[in-house]
Each structure stands twice: as C-alpha cells, then as structure tokens.
C-alpha positions in Angstrom: -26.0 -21.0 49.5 -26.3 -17.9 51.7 -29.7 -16.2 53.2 -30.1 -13.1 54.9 -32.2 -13.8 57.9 -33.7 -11.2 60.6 -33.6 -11.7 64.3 -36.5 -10.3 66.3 -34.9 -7.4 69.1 -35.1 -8.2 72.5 -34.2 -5.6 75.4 -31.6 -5.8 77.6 -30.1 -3.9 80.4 -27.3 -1.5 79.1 -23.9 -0.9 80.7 -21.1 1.6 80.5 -17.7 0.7 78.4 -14.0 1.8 79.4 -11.8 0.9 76.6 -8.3 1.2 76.5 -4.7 0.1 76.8 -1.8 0.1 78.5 1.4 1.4 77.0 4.8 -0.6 77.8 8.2 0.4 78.6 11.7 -1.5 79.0 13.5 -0.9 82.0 17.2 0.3 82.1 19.5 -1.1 84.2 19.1 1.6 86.5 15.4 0.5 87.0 14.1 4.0 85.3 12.2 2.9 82.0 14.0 4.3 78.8 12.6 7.3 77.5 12.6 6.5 73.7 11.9 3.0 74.0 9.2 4.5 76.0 7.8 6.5 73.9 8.0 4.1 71.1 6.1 1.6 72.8 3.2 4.5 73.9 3.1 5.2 70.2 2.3 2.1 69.0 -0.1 1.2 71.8 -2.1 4.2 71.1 -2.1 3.6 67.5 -5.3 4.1 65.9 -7.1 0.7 65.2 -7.8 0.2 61.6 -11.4 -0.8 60.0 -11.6 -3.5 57.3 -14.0 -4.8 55.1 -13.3 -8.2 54.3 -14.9 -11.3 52.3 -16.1 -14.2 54.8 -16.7 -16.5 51.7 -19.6 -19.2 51.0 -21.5 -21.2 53.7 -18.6 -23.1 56.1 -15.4 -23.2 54.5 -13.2 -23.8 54.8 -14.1 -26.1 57.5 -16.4 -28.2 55.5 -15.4 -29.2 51.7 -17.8 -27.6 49.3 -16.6 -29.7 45.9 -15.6 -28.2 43.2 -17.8 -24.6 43.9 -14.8 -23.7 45.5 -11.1 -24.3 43.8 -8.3 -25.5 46.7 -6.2 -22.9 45.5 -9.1 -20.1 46.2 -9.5 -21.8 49.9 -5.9 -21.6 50.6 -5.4 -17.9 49.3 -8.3 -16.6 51.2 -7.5 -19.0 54.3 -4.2 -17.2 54.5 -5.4 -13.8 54.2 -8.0 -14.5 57.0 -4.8 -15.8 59.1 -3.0 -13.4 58.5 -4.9 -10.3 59.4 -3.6 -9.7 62.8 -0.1 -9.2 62.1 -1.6 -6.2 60.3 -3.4 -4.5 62.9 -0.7 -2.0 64.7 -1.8 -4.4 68.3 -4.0 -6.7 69.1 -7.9 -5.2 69.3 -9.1 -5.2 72.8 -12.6 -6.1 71.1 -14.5 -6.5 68.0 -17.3 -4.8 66.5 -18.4 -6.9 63.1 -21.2 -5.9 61.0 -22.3 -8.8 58.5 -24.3 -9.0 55.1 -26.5 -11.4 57.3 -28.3 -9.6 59.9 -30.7 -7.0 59.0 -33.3 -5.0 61.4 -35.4 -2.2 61.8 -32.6 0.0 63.4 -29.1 -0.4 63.5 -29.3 -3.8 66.2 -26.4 -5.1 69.0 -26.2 -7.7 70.4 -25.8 -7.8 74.1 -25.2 -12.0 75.6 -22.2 -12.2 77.5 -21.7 -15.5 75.9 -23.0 -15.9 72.0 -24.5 -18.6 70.9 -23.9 -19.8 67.2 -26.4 -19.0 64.6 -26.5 -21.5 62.2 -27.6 -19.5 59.5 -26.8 -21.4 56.1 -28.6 -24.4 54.8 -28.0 -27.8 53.1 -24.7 -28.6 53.9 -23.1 -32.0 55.8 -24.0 -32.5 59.1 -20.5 -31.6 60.6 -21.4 -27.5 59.3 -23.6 -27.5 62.1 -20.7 -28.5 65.0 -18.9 -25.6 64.1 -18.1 -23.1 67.5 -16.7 -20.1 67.8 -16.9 -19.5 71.4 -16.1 -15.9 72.1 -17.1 -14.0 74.6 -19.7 -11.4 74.0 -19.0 -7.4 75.9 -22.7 -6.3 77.2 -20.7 -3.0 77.8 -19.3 -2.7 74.4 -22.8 -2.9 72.8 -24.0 -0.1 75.5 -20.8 2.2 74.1 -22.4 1.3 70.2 -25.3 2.6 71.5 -24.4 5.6 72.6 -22.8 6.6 69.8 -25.2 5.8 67.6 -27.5 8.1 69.9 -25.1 10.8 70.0 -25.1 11.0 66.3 -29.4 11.1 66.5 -29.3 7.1 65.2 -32.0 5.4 67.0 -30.8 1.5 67.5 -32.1 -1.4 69.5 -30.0 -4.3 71.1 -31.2 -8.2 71.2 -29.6 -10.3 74.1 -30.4 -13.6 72.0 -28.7 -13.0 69.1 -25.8 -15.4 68.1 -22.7 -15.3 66.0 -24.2 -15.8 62.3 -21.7 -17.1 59.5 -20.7 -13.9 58.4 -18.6 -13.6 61.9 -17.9 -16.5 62.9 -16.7 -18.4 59.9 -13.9 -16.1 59.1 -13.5 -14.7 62.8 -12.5 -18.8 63.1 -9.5 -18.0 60.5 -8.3 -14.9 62.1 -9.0 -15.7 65.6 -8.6 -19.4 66.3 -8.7 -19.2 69.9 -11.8 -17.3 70.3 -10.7 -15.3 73.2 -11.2 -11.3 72.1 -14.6 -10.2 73.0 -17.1 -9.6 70.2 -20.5 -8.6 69.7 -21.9 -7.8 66.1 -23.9 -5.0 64.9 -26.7 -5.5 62.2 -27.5 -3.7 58.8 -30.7 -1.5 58.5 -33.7 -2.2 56.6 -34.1 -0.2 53.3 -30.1 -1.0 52.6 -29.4 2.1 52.1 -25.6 3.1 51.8 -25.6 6.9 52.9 -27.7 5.6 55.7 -24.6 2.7 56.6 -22.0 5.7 55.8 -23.6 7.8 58.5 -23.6 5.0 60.8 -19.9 4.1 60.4 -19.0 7.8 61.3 -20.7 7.4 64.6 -18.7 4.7 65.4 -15.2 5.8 64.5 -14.2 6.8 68.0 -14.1 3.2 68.9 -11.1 3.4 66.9 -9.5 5.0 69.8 -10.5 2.8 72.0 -8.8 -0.4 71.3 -11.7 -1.7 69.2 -11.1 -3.3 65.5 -14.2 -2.7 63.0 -15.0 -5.7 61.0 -17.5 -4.9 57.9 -18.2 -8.9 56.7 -19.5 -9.7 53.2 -18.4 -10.1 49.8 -17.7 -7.3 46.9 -19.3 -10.0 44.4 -22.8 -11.7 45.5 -25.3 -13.3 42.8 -25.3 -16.7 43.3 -26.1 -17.7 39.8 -22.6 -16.3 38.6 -20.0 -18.1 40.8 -18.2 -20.4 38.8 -19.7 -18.7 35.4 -17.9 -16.9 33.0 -20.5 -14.1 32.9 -20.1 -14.1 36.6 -16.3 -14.1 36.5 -16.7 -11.3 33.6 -18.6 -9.3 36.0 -16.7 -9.4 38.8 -13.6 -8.2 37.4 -15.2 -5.0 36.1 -17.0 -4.4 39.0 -14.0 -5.1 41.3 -12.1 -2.7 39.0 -14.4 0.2 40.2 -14.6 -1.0 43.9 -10.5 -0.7 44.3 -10.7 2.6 42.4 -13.5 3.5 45.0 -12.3 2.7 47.9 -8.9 4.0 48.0 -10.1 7.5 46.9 -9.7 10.9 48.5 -12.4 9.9 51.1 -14.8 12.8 49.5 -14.7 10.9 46.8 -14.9 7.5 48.0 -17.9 8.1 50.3 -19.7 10.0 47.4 -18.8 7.2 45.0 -20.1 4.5 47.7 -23.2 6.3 48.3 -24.2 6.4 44.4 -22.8 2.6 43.8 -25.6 1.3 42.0 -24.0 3.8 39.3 -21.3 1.6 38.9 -20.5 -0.7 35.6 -22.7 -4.1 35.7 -24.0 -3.1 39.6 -27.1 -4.9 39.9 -25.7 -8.0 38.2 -23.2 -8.1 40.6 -25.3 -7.2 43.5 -28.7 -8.4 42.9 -29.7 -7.2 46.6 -27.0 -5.4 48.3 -26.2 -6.6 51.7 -22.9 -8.1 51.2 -21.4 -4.6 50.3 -23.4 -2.6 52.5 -20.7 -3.5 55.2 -17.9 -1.9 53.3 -20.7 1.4 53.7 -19.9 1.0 57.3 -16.4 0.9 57.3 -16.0 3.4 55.3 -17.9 6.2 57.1 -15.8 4.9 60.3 -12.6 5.3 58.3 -13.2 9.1 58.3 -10.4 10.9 56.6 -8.2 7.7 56.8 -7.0 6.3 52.9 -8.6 2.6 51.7 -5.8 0.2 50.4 -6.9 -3.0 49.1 -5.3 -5.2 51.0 -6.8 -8.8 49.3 -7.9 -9.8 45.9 -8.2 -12.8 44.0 -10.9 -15.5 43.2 -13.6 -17.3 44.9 -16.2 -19.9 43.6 -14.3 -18.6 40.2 -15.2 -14.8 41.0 -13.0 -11.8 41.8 -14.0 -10.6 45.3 -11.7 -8.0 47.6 -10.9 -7.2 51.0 -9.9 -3.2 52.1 -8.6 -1.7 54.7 -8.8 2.0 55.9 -6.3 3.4 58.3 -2.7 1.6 59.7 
C-alpha cells in the first residue's frame, strides 16, 4: 500500500530564519497591562513547543474509503486524534518541521519551495486519491535554519527546491491542519536507517523548539504489510507496542539507548521488516532532549496496534 520513494537533491539559494512570538497582555482599566495576567500570558507564549511522533495511517484515508482494510471505528479514533492535536500544543506552532517514513536521501534533505507541490506517492487507489491538496505554504528560511543546525552539529545535509508534500505529511497534516495555512517544509530520513544516526540529528534540531516550531516525526510503530488485518500481525503488534510505550517514556538515557538498540526488541523485524516508519520516532526523540515521552494515542489500525508519543508540554 505504501512505498518509500527517493527524490533526487536539487540546490537552492539559502536564507536566514527569525523565529518567534509575541507575548500578550490584558490591559487594566488604567490602560497599564496587568502584571500577572502579563506574565501568564509571556509564560505560555514562550512555552517550549513539544515534538511528536505520530501514525499518518495507510495510503489516503480517511479521505478515500479503503474497504474493509480499515474498520470505521479505527478511522474515526485516529481521525479524532489527528483533530485533536492542536489543543495540545501549549500555542499554535509558527511552523512545522515533519520528518516522514517516506523520503529518504543521501544526507539529511529539506525542502526549500515556497509553495509545495503534492507528491503523490502511493499507488492503486480511486482516482479521487490523486485530487487530494494540502496547500501550505513552504518557509525557504526555515529550511536554511535546519541547515544550520544540522551544520553546527557537523551533519552535512542538502536541500531540494522540488520536493512536494508526500503522504506521510500531508495526509494527516489534512486532519490536524484543515486550513493549510502554518508554513511547512519536511525534512528527509538518511540512507543506511540508522537510529543513532536519526537520534543525533533530532538533537541538532531541538532549539527550534524555542523558536515557535512544532517537530512532526510521521510513520507508524507497526509496518509489514502482510500483517494488517492478521492475527499474527495483530499478535505482533501488541508485543511490540508493549516495548515501544515502555521505551519511549523512559528516563531519556534509557529511552535513547533503548531506541538506538531496537532491533533488540521482542518480534522487531516482523514488525519492522525495513525500518523507516519508526526511524521518525529516532528523530523526535533526540529533539526531545531531557524532556519525558507520554504516549499520547493507541489503539488499532488495519486490525494492528500502532501509537502516537509525545515528548515535552
């Protein structure tokens, strides 16, 4: 239902970022803004942003019907979780920075259009999968930032100004941001898939935190596509999910080490044939720093326990 695919890097002219935001206050009557109310309001406006790894699901759902691979009931759960995700953050991100299971490159890879294209990067469905937009801006500016980071912390990346929104954004992105109007550029996986690697990366980009950006990781904690909606596969799942939540809100010593040796983990590879849907969760992690995972979903999909988590506020 789902392929990886790679998009050739193309340069592009790089920028400078200035991220922030502006704190509030209520006047008094007096027409000098309260001090507490103040201060409450610069408190929560400077909140860190959280990072989340998060399952975008198979192909186009919700938007298209898939039959009976997907139960209504697992639609609508996930559906709502997707919906519900801003009312979580502590305010609204001033931008996104997603890395999904389905873009892989050389080097850690931005991309840098003002204006995304979609990438239609699943196969065989209706004809109406392929109408599907998501027309968010792009931020040439914010990819230049990921970019410096990444070269601060001796990373070398690359950044392709064709690149488009692939499923893995802009399928569940569609859910959580309806009106497409929060600028977003993604960030691609590395070749060789390896998690310390993705770890390391993440930590380079934690001080976008501070800056007003949200940190999307996009895949699923159960990918083999011969399991969905088999009791093997559902057997599976469980026990591997089991791990994952014990994982993932550990002392974050722990968790990263436990991340970086996952292939160690009960039924692993039958789980996670080829890795790329849970190297996201790699990222996030490494960008969550000292900051506690809580799971924050779980339930089925295509008959399949799968997870979301979320490290920080």
């Amino acid at each position: 239902m789902e392929r990886p695919r790679k998009t050739i890097t193309r340069r592009a002219a790089i920028g400078t970022v200035i991220a922030g935001a502006a704190s509030a206050a209520c006047a008094s009557p007096g027409g000098r803004a309260s001090s507490a109310k103040k201060d409450e309001a610069m408190s929560h406006d400077n909140s860190r942003m959280p990072v989340i790894y998060l399952p975008h699901g198979g192909g186009p759902w919700p938007f298209v019907d898939l039959g009976s691979f997907v139960e209504p009931k697992e639609v609508q759960s996930l559906s709502e979780y997707l919906r519900g995700l801003v009312a979580s953050l502590p305010r609204r991100p001033s931008a996104l920075v997603v890395v999904s299971a389905h873009w892989e490159a050389s080097v850690p890879t931005v991309m840098t259009s003002p204006r995304p294209p979609i990438f239609y990067d699943y196969y065989g469905f209706p004809p109406e999968s392929y109408q599907i937009t998501w027309p968010a801006p792009g931020n040439p500016a914010l990819a230049a930032r990921v970019r410096q980071l990444l070269d601060a912390a001796g990373i070398p990346s690359a950044e392709d100004g064709a690149r488009g929104f692939d499923h893995g954004t802009f399928i569940p992105l569609k859910l959580t941001f309806p009106e497409a109007d929060v600028p977003t550029i993604q960030l691609s996986l590395q070749e060789g898939l390896d998690p310390e690697r993705h770890i390391a990366i993440g930590r380079a980009l934690a001080p976008l935190r501070d800056e007003g950006v949200l940190l999307v990781g996009s895949g699923m904690s159960y990918h083999n596509m011969r399991g969905f909606r088999q009791p093997q596969g559902k057997a599976d799942s469980e026990v591997f999910d089991a791990w994952l939540q014990k994982a993932a809100v550990s002392e974050p010593g722990e968790r990263d080490a436990a991340l970086g040796r996952w292939t160690a983990a009960p039924v692993a590879r039958r789980v996670h044939p080829r890795e790329e849907h849970l190297l996201p969760l790699m990222v996030m992690a490494g960008a969550a720093g000292t900051d506690r995972g809580r799971v924050t979903y779980s339930d089925t999909f295509g008959g399949v326990r799968i997870s979301a988590v979320q490290f920080g506020a």
